[in-house]
C-alpha positions in Angstrom: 107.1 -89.7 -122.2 110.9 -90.7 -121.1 109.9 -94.0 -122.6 108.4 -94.2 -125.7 109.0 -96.5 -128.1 110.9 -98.8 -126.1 111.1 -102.4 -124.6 112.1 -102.9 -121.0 112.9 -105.9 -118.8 112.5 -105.7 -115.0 112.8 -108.6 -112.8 111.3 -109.4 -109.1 108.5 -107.1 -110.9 105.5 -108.4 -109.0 105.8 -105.9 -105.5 108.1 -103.7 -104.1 110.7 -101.7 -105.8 110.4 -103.8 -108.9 106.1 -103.0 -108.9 107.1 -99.9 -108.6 109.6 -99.6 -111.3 107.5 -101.3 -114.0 104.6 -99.2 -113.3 107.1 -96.0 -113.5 108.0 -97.0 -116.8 104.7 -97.9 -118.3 103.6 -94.3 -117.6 106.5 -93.2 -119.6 105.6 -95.3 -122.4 107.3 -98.3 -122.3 106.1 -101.6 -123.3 107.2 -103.8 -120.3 108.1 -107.3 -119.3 107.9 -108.2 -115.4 109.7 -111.4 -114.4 108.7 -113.3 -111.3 108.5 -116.1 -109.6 104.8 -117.6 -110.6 101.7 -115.5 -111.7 101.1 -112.6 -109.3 98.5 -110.1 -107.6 99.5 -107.4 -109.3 99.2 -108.7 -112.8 95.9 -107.9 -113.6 96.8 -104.3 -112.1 99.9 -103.6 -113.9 98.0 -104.8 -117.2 95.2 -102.3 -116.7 97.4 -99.5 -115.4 99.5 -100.2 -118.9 96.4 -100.2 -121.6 95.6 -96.6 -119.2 98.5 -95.1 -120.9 98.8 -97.1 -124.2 101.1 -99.8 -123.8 101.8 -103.1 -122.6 102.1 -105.2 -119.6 103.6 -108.9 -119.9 104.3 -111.0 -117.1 106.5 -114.1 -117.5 107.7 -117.1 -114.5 110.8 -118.1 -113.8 112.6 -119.4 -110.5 115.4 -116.9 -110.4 117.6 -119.5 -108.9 117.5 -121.8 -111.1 120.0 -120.8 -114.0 118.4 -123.2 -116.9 114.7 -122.1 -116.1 115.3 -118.0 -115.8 117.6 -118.5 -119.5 114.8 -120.1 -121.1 112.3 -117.5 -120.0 114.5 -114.6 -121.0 115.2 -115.6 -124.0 111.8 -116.8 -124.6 110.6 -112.8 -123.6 113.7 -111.4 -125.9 112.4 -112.8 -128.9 108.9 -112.1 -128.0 109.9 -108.1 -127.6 112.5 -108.0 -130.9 115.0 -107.2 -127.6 115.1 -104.9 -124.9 116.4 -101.0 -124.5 116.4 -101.9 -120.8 117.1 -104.3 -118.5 116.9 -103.7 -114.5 117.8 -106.9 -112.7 115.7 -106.2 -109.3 115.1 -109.6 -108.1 116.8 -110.7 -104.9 116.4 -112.7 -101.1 117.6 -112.2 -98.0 118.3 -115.5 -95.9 119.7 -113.2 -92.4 121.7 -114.7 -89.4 124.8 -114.2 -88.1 127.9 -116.0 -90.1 128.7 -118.5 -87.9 125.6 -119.8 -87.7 124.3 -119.4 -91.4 124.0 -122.9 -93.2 125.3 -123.4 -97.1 121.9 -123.4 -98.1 121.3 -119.9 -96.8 124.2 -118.4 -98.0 124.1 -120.5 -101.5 120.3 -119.5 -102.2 120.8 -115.2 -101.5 124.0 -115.5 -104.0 121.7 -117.4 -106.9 119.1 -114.9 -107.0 120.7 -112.2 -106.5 124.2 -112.2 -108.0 123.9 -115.6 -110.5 120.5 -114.3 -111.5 121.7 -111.3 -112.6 124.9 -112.5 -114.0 122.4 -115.1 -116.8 119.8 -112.3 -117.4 122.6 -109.8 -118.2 124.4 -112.4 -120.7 121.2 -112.8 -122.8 120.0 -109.1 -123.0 123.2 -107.8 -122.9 124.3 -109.6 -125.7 121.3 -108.3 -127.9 122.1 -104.8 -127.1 125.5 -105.0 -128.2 124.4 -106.5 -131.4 122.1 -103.0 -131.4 124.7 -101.3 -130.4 122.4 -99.6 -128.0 120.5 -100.1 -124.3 120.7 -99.7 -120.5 121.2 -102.1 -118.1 120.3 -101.1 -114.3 121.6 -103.0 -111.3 119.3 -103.1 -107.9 122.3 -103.3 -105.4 122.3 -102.4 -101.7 124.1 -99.6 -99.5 124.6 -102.9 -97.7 127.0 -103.7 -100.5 128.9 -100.6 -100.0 129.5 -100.3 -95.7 128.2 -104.0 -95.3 125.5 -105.0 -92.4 125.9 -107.6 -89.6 124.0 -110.4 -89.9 123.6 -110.4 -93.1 127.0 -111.7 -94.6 125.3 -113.4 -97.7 123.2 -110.6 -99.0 126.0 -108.1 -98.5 128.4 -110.1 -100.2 126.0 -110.7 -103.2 125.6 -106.7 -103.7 128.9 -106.1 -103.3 129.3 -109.0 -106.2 126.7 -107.1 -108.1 128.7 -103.7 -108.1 132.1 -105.4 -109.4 129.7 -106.8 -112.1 128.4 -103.4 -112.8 131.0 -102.0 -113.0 133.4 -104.6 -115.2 130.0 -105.1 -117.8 130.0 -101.3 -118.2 133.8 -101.4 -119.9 133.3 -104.4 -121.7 129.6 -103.0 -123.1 131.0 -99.2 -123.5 132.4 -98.7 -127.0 129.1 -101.2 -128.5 126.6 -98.3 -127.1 125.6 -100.3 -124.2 125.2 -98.6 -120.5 125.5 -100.2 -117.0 125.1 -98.8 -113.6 124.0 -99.7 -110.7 121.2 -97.7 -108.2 122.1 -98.9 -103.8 118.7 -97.8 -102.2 119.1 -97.0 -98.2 116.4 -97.8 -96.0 113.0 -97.7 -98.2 109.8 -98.0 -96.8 108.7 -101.9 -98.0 107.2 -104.8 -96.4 110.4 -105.8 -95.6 111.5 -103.0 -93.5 108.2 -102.6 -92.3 108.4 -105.9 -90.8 111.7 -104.8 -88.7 111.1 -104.0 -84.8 110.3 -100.6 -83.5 113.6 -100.1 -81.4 116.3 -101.2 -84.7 113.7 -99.1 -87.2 114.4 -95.9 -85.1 118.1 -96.6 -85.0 118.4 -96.9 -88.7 116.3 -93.9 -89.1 118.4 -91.7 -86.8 121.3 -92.2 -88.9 119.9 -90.8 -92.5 120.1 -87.2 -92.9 117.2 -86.4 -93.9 115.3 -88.4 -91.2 113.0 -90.1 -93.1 112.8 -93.3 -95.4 112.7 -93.5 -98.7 109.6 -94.4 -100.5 109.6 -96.9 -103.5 108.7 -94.2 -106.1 112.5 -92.6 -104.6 114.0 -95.7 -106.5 111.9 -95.9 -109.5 112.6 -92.5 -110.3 116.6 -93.1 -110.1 115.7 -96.4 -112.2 113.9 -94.1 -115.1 117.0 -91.7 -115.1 119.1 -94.3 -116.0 116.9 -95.8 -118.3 116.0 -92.6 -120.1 118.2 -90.5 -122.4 118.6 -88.2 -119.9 121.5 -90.7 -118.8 123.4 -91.1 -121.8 127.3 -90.5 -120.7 126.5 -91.8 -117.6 127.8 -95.9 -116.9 130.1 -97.7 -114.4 128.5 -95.8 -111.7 126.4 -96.7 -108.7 123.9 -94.3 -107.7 123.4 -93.7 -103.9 119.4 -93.4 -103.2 119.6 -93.7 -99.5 118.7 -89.6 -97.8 122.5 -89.5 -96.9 122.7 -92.9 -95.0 125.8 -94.1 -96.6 127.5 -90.7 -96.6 
């Protein structure tokens, strides 16, 4: 139980990586707030799969792009939990095309969910755990955000965004107690990859080591290191979960 006892705050909770990560940490014992969009299918599972191993499950609804709405919400969750020991901003978009085609609304949209969102989440829990003088915050960037991606100018750039902001929170949080890193998954097996043709699926495949893709559970397991006190002189780093891709 790499969890018990404490609060956790994981956004873009409601499939995926993020389902993935909450349900991780409910079966370690946290007591778990899952941020999203509007009420989702996998409420009613994650709630049953918490009171199967004692804790909690809350969902709460925010538009991650808009700044004012996901503040609220936070804050409204933070006093509702006393604070969080951990906080894994997940949520993000892709809006693909090549650059000189990609309109301002494209590009403007990927960098408020996944960058801006993170950036006002960040400032509300963070602030809380340096007041406690204790927590973990864990970024979802990209291996994208480390060797880039054609086509995808706006998502790699709001990655990369997210690694600086990793890394620059982790020595302003260090000496209050606070940790920050950031986990860059490689090609994992989601409905999003799943949706990508045959012929660019083998390509990407080709290219990881160990010739396979990762599964969710590869991530959440990174995620629960970080979060766990297993962790503890570990921040300003950004963990490669990617089977050798971006080696």
């Amino acid at each position: 139980m790499l969890l018990e006892g404490k609060k956790a705050l994981v956004t873009g909770s409601s499939r995926g990586i993020g389902k993935e990560i909450v349900r991780r940490f409910l079966e370690e014992g946290a007591e778990v707030w899952g941020l999203c969009t509007k009420p989702s299918a996998a409420r009613e599972e994650l709630e049953k799969f918490a009171a199967e191993h004692k804790t909690a499950f809350h969902e709460i609804h925010a538009d991650a792009s808009d700044a004012a709405a996901l503040g609220s919400a936070v804050k409204a969750a933070l006093a509702e939990a006393g604070g969080f020991d951990v906080l894994v901003n997940n949520a993000g978009i892709t809006r693909d095309g090549l650059s000189f085609r990609m309109s301002m609304d494209d590009w403007n949209a990927v960098l408020a969910v996944n960058l801006t969102a993170a950036f006002v989440v960040s400032q509300i829990v963070s602030s809380d755990m340096i007041r406690k003088r204790a927590g973990s915050i864990i970024n979802m960037t990209s291996i994208v955000g480390l060797h880039g991606q054609g086509g995808q100018v706006n998502y790699s750039a709001s990655k990369a965004g997210l690694i600086g902001m990793t890394k620059s929170l982790a020595k302003e949080c260090g000496s209050r107690g606070v940790r920050v890193n950031a986990i860059a998954p490689g090609f994992i097996d989601t409905d999003m990859t799943r949706a990508v043709n045959e012929e660019a699926r083998k390509v990407w495949l080709d290219g990881i080591p160990l010739k396979r893709a990762g599964q969710v559970a590869d991530i959440a397991n990174a995620a629960l290191f970080l979060a766990s006190d297993m962790s503890t002189y570990i921040t300003a780093q950004v963990l490669g979960v990617d089977g050798g891709m971006g080696a």
